[in-house]
C-alpha positions, 0 to 999 in steps of 0.5 A: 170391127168395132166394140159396137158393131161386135156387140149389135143385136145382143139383148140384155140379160136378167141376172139369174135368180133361184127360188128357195126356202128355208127348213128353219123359219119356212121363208120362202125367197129367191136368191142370186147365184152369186148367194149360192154355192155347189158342192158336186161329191162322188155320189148323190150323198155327197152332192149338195148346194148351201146359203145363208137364209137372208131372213133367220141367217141359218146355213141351209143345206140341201141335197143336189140332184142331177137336175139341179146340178144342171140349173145351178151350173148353167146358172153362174153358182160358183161349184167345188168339186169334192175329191174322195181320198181312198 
């Protein structure tokens, strides 16, 4: 099987891009993954994704619930994974 053949019928992909906002300036843009960033804590408080707003350059940081943690996975946003110390 050649590199072609291997690759016959595929289509080309869009890179995924998200909507988002702004609490600071009320900029309204959309943001490629590689922009974004996950944080998946021990409970919803501790849950959240974060960027930098590409118009103001305030560090936004928003709550991640189980659907958005869904969308930004499956969509290539690099995750952490926060470990609690008991």
């Amino acid at each position: 099987m050649t590199a072609a053949s291997a690759f016959a019928g595929m289509r080309r992909v869009s890179p995924v891009v998200f909507k988002a906002g702004c609490p600071e300036c009320r900029g309204r843009f959309e943001l490629a993954a590689s922009a974004l960033r996950l944080a998946i804590g021990a409970t919803s408080r501790t849950t959240f994704y974060s960027f930098t707003c590409p118009e103001c350059g305030s560090a936004v940081r928003k709550p991640a619930g189980e659907r958005v943690v869904e969308l930004l996975t499956g969509g290539g946003v690099r995750t952490l994974r926060l470990h609690s110390t008991v």
